[in-house]
C-alpha positions in Angstrom: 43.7 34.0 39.5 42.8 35.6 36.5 43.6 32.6 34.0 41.7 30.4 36.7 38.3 32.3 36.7 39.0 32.5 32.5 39.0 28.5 32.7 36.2 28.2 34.8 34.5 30.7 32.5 35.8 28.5 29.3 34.6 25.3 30.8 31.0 26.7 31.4 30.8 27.6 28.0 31.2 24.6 26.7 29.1 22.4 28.2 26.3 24.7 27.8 26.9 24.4 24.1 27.6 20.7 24.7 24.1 20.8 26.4 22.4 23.2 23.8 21.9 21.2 20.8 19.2 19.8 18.8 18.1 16.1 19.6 16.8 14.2 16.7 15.7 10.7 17.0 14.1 8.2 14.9 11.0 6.5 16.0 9.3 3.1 15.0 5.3 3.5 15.5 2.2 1.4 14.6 -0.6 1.7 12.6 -2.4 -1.6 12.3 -0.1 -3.9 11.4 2.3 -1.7 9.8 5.2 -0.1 11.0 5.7 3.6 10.4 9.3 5.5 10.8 9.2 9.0 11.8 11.8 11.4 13.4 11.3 13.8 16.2 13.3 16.9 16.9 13.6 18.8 19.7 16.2 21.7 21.5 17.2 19.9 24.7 18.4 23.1 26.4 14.8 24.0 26.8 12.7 23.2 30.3 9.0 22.2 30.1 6.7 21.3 28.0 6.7 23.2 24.8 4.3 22.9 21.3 4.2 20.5 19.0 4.4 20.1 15.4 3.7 17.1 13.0 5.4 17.5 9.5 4.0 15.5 6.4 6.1 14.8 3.6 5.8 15.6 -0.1 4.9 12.8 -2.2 8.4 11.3 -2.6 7.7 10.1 1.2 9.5 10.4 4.5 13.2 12.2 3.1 15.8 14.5 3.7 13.1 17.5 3.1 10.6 16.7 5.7 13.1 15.7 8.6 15.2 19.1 7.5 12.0 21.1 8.1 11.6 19.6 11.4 15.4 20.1 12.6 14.7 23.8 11.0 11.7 23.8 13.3 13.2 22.2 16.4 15.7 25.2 16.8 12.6 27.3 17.1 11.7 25.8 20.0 9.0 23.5 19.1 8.8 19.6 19.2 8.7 18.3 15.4 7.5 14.9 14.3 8.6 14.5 10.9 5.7 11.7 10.5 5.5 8.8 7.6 2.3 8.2 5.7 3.5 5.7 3.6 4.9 2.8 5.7 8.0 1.5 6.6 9.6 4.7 6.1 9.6 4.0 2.5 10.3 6.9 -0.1 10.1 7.0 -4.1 12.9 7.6 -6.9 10.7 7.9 -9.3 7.2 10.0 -10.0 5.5 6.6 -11.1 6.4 5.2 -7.4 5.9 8.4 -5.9 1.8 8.8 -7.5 1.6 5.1 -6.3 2.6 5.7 -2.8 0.6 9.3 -2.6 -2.4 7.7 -4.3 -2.6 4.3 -2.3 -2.7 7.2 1.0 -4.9 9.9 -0.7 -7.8 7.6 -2.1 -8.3 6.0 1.5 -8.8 8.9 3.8 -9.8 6.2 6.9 -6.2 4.9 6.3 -4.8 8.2 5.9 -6.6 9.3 9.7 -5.8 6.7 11.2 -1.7 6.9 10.2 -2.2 10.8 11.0 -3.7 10.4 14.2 -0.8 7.2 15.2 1.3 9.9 14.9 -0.7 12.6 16.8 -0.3 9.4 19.8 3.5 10.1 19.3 4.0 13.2 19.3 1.8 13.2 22.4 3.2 11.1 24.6 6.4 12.9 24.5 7.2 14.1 28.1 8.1 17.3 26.5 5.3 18.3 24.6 2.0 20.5 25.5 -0.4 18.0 24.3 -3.0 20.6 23.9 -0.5 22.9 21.7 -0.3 20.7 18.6 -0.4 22.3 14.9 0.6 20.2 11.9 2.4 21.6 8.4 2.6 19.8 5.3 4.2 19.8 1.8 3.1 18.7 -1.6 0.9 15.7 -0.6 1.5 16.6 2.9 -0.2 19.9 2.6 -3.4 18.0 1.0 -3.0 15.8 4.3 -2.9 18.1 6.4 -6.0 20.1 5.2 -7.7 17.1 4.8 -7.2 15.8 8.8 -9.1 19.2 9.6 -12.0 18.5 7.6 -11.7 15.5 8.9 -12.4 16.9 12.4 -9.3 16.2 13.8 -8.4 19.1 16.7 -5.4 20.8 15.7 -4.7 24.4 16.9 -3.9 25.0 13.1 -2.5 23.6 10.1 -0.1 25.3 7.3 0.1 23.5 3.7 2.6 24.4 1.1 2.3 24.1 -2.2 -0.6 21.4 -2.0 -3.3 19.3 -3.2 -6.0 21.8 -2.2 -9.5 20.1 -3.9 -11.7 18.1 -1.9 -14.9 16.7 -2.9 -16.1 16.9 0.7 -16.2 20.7 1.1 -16.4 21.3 5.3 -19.8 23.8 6.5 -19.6 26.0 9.2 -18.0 24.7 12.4 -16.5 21.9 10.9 -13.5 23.2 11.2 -11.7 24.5 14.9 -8.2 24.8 13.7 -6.5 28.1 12.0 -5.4 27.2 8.4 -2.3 29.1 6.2 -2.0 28.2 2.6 0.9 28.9 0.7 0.9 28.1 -2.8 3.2 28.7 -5.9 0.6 31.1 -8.2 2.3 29.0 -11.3 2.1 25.7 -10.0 0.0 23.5 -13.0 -0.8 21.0 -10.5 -3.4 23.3 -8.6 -5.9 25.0 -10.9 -7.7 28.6 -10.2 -11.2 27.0 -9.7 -9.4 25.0 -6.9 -8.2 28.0 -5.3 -11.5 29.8 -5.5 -13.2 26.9 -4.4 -11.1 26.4 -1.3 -11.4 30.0 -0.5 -15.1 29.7 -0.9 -15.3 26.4 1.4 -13.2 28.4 4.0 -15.2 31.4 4.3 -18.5 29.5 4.3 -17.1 27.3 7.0 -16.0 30.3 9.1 -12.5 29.7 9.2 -9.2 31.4 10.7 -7.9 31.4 7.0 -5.4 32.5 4.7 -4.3 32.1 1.2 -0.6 33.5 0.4 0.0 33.0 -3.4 3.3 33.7 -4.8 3.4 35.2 -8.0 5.6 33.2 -10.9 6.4 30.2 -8.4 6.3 26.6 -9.3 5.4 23.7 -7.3 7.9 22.6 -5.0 9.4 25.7 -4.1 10.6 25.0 -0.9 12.9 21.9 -1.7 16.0 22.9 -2.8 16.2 19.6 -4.6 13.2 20.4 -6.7 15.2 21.8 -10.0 17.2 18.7 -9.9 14.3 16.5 -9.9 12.4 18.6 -12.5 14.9 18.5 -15.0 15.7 14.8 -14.5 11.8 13.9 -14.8 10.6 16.4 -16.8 8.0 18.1 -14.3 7.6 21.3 -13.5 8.9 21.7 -10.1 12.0 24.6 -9.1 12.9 25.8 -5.6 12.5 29.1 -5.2 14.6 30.6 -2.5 12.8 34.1 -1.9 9.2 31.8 -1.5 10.8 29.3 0.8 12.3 32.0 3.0 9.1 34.3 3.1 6.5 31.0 3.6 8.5 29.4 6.3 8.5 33.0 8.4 5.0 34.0 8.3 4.2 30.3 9.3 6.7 31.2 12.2 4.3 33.8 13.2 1.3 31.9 12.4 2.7 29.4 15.1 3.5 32.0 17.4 -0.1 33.6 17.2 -2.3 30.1 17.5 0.1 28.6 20.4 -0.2 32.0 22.5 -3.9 31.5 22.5 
């Protein structure tokens, strides 16, 4: 009787593990006449509706990084949407390709909406998202997205960047902006100068704004790609992971998520 219950027991177990797991799954979009390639994660052993997140990649394009972040981010209980700004799904080798396809995005903010907010369509029409629970994160380039689709206007409950493009030369005023923004930003990372940072932290005060700036002292850019040191060496740039950042960043946005979506 005692093996039979123990089987019983044994079986249970594992198909709720079976069950438990995280669902990824690629998914063909469009924006105008071009096809984007995203993937969307999600923990299938949750019930209900739930937040969603998009994720924007650095500037190498839509990789092994971004769709990590939102597998990372799916077994937290959130729907990701590892999103492509670039097309096609396509992703660079090389810097030279990389500031081409970052560039082409960055220097045509219509374009750059209207691929962010295809995506936003996505991630909404998932049966198992909260479609008024939506926060987007992004890295290198992706972080300049991101902060750039709030001052855009675009109504997100709050938006995380790191180690970003930060400048604009559209600074927002006050009330421009509705979502909560988190900054987190490697203090020597060349790519983003100190007037930038005091100008952002000017434009976000004026502008009234749920914000923080978390600067992490002797970081470079890149720090939360572990392939960063390869690709620095191999190209000359001044990117390195950095564990201790990565680890820190990715919880206090955690608990950035957790404080915006209980609102």
């Amino acid at each position: 009787m005692k093996l039979k219950a123990y089987a019983i027991f044994l079986s249970l177990l594992i198909a709720s593990s079976v069950h438990a797991e995280i669902i990824t799954k690629d998914i063909d979009y469009q924006q105008g006449d071009t096809t984007m390639k995203g993937m969307l994660a999600y923990d299938d052993a949750i019930e209900g509706r739930r937040p969603g997140v998009l994720i924007v990649h650095e500037w190498w394009g839509h990789n092994k990084h971004a769709r990590d972040k939102a597998t990372m981010l799916a077994k937290e209980g959130y729907v990701a949407f590892a999103i492509d700004m670039y097309g096609d799904g396509k992703t660079a080798d090389h810097p030279e390709d990389a500031g081409k396809f970052s560039s082409a995005v960055a220097n045509n903010m219509p374009l750059a909406k209207a691929r962010f907010e295809a995506a936003i369509d996505v991630l909404k029409a998932q049966s198992n998202v909260a479609g008024d629970k939506l926060a987007a994160m992004g890295y290198c380039f992706g972080g300049g997205v991101v902060l750039n689709m709030v001052r855009m206007g675009l109504e997100l409950k709050g938006v995380s960047s790191f180690h970003g493009s930060i400048a604009t030369k559209n600074p927002v005023k006050k009330g421009d902006i509705k979502a909560a923004v988190r900054v987190f930003n490697g203090a020597a990372d060349p790519f983003v100068k100190e007037e930038q940072v005091a100008a952002l932290k000017e434009e976000m005060k004026n502008a009234g704004v749920d914000f923080e700036f978390v600067n992490y002292l002797g970081v470079k850019h890149s720090f939360t790609n572990p392939d960063a040191d390869e690709n620095g060496k191999k190209f000359g740039l001044p990117l390195e992971y950095n564990a201790e950042a990565d680890s820190d960043s990715w919880q206090k946005n955690l608990e950035f998520f957790k404080e915006i979506f209980s609102k």
